[in-house]
Every structure is written in C-alpha cells, then in structure tokens.
C-alpha positions in Angstrom: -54.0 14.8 -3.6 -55.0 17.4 -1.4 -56.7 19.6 -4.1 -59.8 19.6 -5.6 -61.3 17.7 -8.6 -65.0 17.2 -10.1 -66.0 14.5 -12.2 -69.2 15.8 -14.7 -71.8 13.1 -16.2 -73.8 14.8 -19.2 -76.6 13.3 -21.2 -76.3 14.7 -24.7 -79.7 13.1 -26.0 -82.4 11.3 -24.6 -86.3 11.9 -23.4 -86.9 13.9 -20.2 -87.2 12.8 -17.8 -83.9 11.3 -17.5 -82.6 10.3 -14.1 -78.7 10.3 -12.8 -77.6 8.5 -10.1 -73.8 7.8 -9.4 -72.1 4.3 -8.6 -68.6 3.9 -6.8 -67.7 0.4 -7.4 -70.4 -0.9 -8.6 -72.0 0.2 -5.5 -74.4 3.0 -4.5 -72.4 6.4 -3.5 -73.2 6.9 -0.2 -72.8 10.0 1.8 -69.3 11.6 2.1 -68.4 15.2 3.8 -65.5 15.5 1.1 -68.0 14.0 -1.9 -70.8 16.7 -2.9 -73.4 15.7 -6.1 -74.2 18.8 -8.0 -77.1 18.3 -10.5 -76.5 21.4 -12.9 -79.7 20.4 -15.2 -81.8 17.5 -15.6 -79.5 16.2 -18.3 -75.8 17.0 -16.1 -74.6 15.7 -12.6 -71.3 16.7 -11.4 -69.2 15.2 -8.3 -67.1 17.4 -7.0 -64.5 16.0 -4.1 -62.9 18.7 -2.2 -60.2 17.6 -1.1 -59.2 14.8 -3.0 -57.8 11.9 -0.8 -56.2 8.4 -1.8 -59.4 6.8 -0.1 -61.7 8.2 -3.3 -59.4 5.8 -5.6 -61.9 3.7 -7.3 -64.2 3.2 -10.3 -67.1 5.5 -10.5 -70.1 4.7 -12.8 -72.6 7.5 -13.9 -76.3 5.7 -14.5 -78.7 7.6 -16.5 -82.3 6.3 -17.3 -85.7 7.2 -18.5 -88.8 5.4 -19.7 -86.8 4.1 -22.9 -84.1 2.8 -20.9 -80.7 3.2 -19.0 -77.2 3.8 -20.1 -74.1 3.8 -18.5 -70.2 5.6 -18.0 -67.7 4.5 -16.0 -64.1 6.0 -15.4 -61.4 5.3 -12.7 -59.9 7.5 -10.8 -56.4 7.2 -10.4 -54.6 9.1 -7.4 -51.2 9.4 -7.4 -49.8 9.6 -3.6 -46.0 10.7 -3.5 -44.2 8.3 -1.0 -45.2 9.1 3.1 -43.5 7.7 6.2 -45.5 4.6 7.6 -43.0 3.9 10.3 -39.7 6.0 9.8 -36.4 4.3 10.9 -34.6 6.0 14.0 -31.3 4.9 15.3 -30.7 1.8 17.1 -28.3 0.2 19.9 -27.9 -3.4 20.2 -25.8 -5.5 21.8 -23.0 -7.4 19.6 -23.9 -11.1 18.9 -27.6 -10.4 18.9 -30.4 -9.7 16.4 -31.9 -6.8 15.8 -34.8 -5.6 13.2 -34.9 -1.7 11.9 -38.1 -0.8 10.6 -38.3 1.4 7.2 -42.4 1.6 6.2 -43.7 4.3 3.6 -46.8 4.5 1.4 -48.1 5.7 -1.5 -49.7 5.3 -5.1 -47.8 3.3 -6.8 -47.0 1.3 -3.9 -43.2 3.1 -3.2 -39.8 0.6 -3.5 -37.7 0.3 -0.5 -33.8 0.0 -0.2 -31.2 0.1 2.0 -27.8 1.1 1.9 -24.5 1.1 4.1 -22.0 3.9 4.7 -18.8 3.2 3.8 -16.8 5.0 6.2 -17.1 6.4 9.7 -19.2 9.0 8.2 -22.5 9.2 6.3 -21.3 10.3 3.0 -20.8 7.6 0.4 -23.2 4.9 0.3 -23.0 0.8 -1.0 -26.6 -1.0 -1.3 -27.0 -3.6 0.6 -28.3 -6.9 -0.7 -29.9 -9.6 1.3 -27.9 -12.7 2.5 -27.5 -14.9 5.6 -26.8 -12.2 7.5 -28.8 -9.1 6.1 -32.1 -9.3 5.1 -34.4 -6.8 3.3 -38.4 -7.9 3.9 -40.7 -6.8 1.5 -42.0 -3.7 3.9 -38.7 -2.7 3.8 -37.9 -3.5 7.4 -33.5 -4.2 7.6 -32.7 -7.6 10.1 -29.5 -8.5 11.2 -28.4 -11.7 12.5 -25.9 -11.8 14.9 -24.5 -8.6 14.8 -20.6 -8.0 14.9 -19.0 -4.8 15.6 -18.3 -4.2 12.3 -22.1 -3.5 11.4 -21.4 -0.7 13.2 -22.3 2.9 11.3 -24.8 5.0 9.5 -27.7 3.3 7.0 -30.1 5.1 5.0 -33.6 4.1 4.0 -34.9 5.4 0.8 -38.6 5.1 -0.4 -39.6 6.0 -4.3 -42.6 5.3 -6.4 -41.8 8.2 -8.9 -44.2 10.5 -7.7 -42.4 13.3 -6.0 -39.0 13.7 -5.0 -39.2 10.4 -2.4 -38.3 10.0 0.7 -34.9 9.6 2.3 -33.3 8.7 6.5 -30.3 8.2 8.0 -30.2 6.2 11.1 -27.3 4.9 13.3 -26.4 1.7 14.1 -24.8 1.3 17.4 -23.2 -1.7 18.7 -22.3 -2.1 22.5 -19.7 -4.5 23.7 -21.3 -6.7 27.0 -18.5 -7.8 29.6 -17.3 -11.2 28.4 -14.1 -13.4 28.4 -13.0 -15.8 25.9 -11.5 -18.0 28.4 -14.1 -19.7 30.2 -11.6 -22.2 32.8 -8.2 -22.7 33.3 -6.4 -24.4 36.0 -3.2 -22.6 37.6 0.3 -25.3 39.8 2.4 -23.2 42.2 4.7 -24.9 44.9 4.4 -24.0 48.1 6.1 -21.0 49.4 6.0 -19.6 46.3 3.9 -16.7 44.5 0.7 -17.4 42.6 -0.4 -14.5 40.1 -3.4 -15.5 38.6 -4.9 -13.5 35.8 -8.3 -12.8 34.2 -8.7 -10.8 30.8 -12.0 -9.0 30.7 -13.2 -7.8 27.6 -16.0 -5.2 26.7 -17.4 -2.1 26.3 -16.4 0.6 29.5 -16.6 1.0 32.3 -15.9 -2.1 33.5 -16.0 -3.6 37.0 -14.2 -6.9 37.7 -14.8 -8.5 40.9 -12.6 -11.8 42.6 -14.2 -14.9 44.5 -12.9 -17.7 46.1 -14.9 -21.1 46.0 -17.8 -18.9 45.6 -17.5 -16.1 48.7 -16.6 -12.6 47.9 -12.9 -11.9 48.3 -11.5 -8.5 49.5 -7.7 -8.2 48.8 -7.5 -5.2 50.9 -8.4 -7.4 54.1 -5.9 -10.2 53.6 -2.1 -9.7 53.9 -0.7 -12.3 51.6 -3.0 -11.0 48.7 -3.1 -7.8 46.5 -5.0 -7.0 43.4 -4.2 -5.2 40.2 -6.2 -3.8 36.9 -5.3 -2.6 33.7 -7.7 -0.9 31.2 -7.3 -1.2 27.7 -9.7 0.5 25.0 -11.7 -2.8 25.1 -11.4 -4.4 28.4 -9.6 -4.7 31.4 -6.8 -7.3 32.9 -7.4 -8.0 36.4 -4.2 -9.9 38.6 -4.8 -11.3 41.8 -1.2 -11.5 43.5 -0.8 -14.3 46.6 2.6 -14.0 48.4 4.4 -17.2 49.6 1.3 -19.7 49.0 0.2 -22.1 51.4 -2.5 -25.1 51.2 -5.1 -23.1 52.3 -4.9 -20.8 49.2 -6.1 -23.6 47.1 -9.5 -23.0 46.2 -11.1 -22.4 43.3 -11.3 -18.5 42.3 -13.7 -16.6 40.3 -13.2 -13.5 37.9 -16.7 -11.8 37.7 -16.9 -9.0 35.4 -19.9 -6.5 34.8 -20.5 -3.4 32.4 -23.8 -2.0 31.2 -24.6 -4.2 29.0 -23.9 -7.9 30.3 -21.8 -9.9 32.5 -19.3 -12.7 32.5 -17.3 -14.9 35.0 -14.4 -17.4 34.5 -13.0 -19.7 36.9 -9.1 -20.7 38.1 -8.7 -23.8 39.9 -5.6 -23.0 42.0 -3.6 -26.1 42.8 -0.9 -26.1 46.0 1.8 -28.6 45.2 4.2 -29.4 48.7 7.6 -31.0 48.8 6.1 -33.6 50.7 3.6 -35.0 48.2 6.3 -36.4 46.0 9.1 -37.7 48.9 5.5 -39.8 49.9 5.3 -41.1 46.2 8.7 -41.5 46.2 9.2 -43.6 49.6 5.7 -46.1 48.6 7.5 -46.5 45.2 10.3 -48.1 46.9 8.4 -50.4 48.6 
C-alpha cells in the first residue's frame, strides 16, 4: 500500500486488429487519477496504479477481441493493509456503579483481531486478557463495556489490534473511577430524654472534597447561630463523619433533621427523626393506668 504496482495484459497470438479493454468487477474501468491505461502496442495494455490504495482491491479482467473473437484474463488483486486506528481508545472517568463503554476500532486487510487486557497491578506492566462475562464484555468492533463499575475496575487496559501484517497496533488507556457523595444509611430514628444531650451522626462517604450540610424539617440549619447546637466533621480517606451536638434538649428540638452531602460527582441525603421523650409522658400513662 502506498507504492506503486502495474498490472500488464499481452496478447501472444491472434489477428490484428485486436482490441483491449479492461474490466474491474465485471464492470467497465472508469476513470481514476491514481489508475492510468498504458497501451504499449496493439497487442499489450498495462495498468499502472500509483499509489496503490486498499480501495483498488478487486478483480480485474483484461478483454481482448478481434474479428475471430474475444478472450478473456482475470486476476485479483489482493492488498494487504497493516492494522490502522479507526477510533483509538483514550482514557476514561466514570462514576462507580455506572456503565461505561471504551471504544477500540482499527482496520485493515485481513480484517485485524481485537483484545483486551487488564493490568495487574497499580502499574501498566504485566497484563491478564480479559474475557467477556456479565460484567465485561468485548463486542466484535472491539469496543470494552462495563456494567456497573466497582472501584476495583480501577487501572490501566490495553487495546491491541493484529491481522499479521505489520507489527500491529497497541494503547494503553486509564480507567478512572470517581466515588459520588453517598451514605449507606438512608434513615434512622434517634430517643433522648429531656434535659439531656442529643449527638446525632451522619457518615458520608465519597470521593473528596466533600461538603456536608445539616437541615431541620427541611430549613437550612446554621449551628453557629444557635447556642444549644454545635457541629463537628471528621475526614477520612473516603468520606467524612459529620455530628451535630444539642445541649440539654427540649421539645422543640424534635424535628426531623437532614444530613445533605455533596462532592463533584453526586449527592446524597439521610434523614434522623429526633424523638424528645419528658418525664411527664409516662407519670400520665402511669396515672390513666390506675384508673
């Protein structure tokens, strides 16, 4: 590919005149810049194609006839096209629990074989093929899906492309997954007695930073601005613990209250029903039990 090549018909015996006309398919050879038709003698035709490209694969018929009748020559021509990118992979983010679909496209004569593999480690040395399954799955374009993705399908993956023809060709992409704010606690409900302290606690996890924001029944709550109440946060490497601190509770700190948290790449809430229990409650169950 890429070079020249000529293809010469030549009638050894026969009465002039003899005529030469070229077929591409069974078709008439029409008129190409990179195809030129070089008649060297009334008995020799020559087509030269300069340069040759995969499009001039086909079956090409030389015709020659005079008054006594026509014969015929046909031979294919056979390109061989060393593997090229059709889409090449580049790295990819994508948020755990979702799908996402890496595209690896090449072509060439024979039509190239795709395959994947994973990097064992942290770094993209040693490689394990990958085989399709619920998960992973290889399509026949060579394009890599994977269902819900965990953290662990984190890391480096390399395409390869080979049809024999050349070397082949070879990528190494990245697979990154982000973390969105979430908690695995989704409601929970919280009894202190009055006059005492309430701590009530929400576990954020995901990828940083991370804000986590209080409400109570629904309107934004400011610690700083109320006496009785004072917040604190922890980071860990993959979240944060948020406590909301309420000295000497009263009934009017029962409400239901909110954890919102929000990073870059989602956002979650969970919700504390906060329950005031008074003295009083039960001596009133107690005294209409008596009666």
């Amino acid at each position: 590919m890429g070079q020249r090549l000529s293809i010469t018909c030549t009638v050894i015996k026969g009465d002039p005149p003899i005529t030469l006309k070229w077929l591409r398919d069974e078709h008439a050879l029409k008129k190409d810049g990179d195809i030129r038709i070089h008649n060297l003698a009334d008995y020799s035709s020559t087509l030269l194609f300069d340069p040759v490209k995969p499009e001039h694969r086909a079956n090409y018929t030389c015709v020659a006839t005079n008054e006594a009748g026509s014969e015929r020559h046909s031979a294919a021509m056979v390109i061989h096209v060393p593997p090229r990118w059709k889409t090449e992979p580049n790295d990819v983010d994508v948020i755990k629990g979702r799908s996402v679909m890496i595209d690896c496209e090449s072509e060439g004569f024979p039509p190239p074989r795709l395959t994947w593999r994973k990097a064992e480690g942290s770094v993209p040395e040693s490689y394990k093929p990958i085989s399709s399954s619920s998960h992973l799955h290889v399509f026949e374009n060579g394009s890599l899906t994977i269902l819900d993705v965990g953290e662990h399908d984190a890391g480096y993956y390399l395409c390869q492309a080979s049809n024999g023809i050349g070397s082949g060709l070879s990528k190494v992409i990245s697979l990154t997954v982000h973390v969105a704010a979430h908690f695995t606690n989704k409601f929970h409900a919280e009894i202190v007695k009055k006059g005492q302290d309430a701590k009530l606690s929400c576990q954020a996890y995901g990828e940083r930073p991370l804000t986590i924001l209080w409400t109570k029944d629904r309107q934004p709550l400011n610690a700083k601005l109320l006496s009785r109440y004072r917040q604190t946060e922890t980071v860990f490497t993959n979240g944060s613990l948020s406590e909301l601190l309420i000295e000497s509770v009263d009934r009017g700190d029962s409400a239901l209250f909110t954890c919102l948290a929000r990073n870059s790449y989602g956002k979650d809430e969970t919700n504390i029903q906060l329950i005031i229990q008074g003295k009083y409650n039960y001596d009133a169950c107690f005294t209409n039990a008596l009666h």
